[in-house]
Residue, then its C-alpha position, 0 to 999 in steps of 0.5 A: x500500500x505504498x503510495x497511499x496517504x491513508x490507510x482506512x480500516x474497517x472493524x467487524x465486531x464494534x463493541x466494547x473493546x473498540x469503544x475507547x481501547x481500540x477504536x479511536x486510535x484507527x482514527x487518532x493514528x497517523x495517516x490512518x482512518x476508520x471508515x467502515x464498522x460492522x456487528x450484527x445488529x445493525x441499530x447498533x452498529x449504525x449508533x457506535x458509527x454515529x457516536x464515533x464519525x464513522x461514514x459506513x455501518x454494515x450488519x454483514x462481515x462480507x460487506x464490509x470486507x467486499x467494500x471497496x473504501x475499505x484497505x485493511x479489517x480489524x477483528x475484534x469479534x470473540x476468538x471462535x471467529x477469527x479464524x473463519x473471519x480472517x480468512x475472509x479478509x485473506x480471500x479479498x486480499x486485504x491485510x488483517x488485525x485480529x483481536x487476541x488470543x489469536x483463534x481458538x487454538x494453536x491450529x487455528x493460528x497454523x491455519x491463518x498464517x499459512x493462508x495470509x502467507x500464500x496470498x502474501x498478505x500481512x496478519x497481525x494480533x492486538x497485543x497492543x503492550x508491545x508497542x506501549x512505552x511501559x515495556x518499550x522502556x523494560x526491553x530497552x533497559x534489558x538490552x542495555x544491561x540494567x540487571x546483568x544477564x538475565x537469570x529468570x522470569x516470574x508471571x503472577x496474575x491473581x484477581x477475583x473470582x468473577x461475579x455470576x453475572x461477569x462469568x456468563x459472558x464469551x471469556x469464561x466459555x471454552x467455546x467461544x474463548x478457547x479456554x477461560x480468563x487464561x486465554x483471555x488475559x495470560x495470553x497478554x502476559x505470555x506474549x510479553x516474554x515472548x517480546x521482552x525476553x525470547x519465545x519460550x521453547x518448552x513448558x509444562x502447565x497445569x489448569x484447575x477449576x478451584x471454585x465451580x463458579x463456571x466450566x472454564x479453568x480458574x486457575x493455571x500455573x506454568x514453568x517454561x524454558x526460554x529459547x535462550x535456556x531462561x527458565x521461568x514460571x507463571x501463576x494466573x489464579x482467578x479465584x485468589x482473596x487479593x489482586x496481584x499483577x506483576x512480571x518479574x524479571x531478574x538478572x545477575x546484576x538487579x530485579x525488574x519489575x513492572x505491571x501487565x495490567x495495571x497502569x503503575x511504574x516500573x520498578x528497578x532494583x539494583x545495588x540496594x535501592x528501588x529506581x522508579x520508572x513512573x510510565x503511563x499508558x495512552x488514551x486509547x491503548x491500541x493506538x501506539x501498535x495501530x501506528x506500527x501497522x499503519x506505518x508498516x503498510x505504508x512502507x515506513x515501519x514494522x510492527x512486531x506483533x505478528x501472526x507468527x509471534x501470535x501463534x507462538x503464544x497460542x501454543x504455549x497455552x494449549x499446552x498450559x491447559x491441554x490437559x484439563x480439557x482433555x480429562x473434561x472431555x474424556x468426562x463427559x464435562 
């Protein structure tokens, strides 16, 4: 697409997450619009266009695709979709945003790069956080040695069990999710090892249902080896009494650590004192890697969240939970 002065996108699936997250950084990005939304039920689409400044509302994901104002798709419908929906992107020869996880499953994602790959077309996850300047700040004191070689990683993601109400929606429902919150939110904190650090190699994992408040599992711990023989672990505990977020990384020389979540500062431990990074998230916090794909279209740039490194991260987490779903098969469950 170079040569063009915009690129303009077109979103299947306008809810929640596009309303702040996602959505106005297509129109706030550099040489970027948004032209085009579509959900199902068309009064709402036609609200969140008039709501926004959007010319085109659709109830038809292959109208959207097919019009031709439209140069690039964001998916931001629930993981069961994308892969059937990115492969219609694909087939109208357009590149492609899909929101994370990236399917349903590690084939899924197999699937969807080799389509994108034949047509030599470029596909893309929402893992916004590579492109916030938290962990931009956190690789770069990483590559200039701010705590020595690194020796290890920890993941702890603990929050509440969901509410009844909370816990009816699409994340907690292994079909239309791929698993529970795991998928939904341990998808973001492994895709940051796999940027800050080295895709991880191997791991072993376990999943658990601790509360019977729904199907899905609420609890999952991993111990995983990095690709440059780094071992780590990760705990993400939805049914834990207090909240805790944090990705620890730790070196020869010091201890970083900072937030996956929460918008708090990163923390630098070295030589007997805490240095405090206070780094604040944008807005609207997809807009910094909607700029990356915006300037890679344009032949000014690359965005690192790719296909590719999306799949990387699904089949971490099949492996994580491969087990606890097998046996509820194997159940009946």
């Amino acid at each position: 697409m170079r040569g063009r002065d915009v690129i303009r996108w077109g979103i299947l699936g306008c809810g929640d997450v596009t309303e702040v997250k996602s959505g106005p950084g297509f129109q706030k990005a550099e040489r970027s619009a948004l032209v085009a939304v579509m959900r199902r039920d068309l009064r709402k689409a036609q609200d969140y266009a008039a709501r926004h400044g959007v010319p085109r509302a659709y109830d038809s994901a292959d109208d959207l695709i097919g019009d031709p104002g439209v140069d690039a798709v964001y998916v931001a419908t629930p993981p069961s979709s994308h892969c059937e929906l990115a492969l219609r992107v694909v087939a109208a020869g357009k590149p492609c945003l899909v929101e994370k996880p990236m399917a349903l499953d590690h084939a899924e994602c197999v699937r969807m790069n080799e389509a994108f790959a034949r047509a030599g077309q470029p596909l893309w996850v929402a893992y916004y956080r590579r492109a916030l300047p938290r962990f931009l700040l956190v690789r770069d004191m990483l590559r200039e040695g701010a705590i020595g070689r690194l020796s290890s990683l920890r993941i702890e993601v603990r929050e509440r069990l969901a509410s009844p109400d909370r816990a009816g929606g699409w994340r907690f429902d292994p079909r239309a999710a791929g698993a529970g919150l795991f998928f939904d939110l341990g998808s973001h904190s492994l895709d940051l090892v796999d940027f800050l650090a080295a895709p991880i190699a191997q791991v072993a994992g376990f999943a658990a249902n601790t509360a019977g408040a729904y199907g899905a599992e609420d609890v999952t711990v991993a111990s995983f080896l990095l690709e440059t023989s780094v071992p780590g672990t990760g705990e993400w505990n939805f049914n834990a009494g207090h909240p805790h977020d944090a990705l620890t990384l730790t070196g020869a020389d010091g201890v970083l650590t900072t937030p996956i979540f929460a918008d708090t500062d990163v923390v630098l431990a070295r030589d007997g004192r805490d240095e405090r990074h206070p780094v604040r998230n944008p807005p609207h916090v997809h807009q910094p890697l909607i700029q990356t794909i915006v300037d890679e279209l344009l032949g000014r740039g690359r965005c690192d969240s790719t296909g590719e490194s999306g799949a990387r991260t699904a089949r971490v987490m099949d492996q994580c939970v491969a087990a606890y779903y097998t046996d509820r098969v194997r159940s009946g469950i």
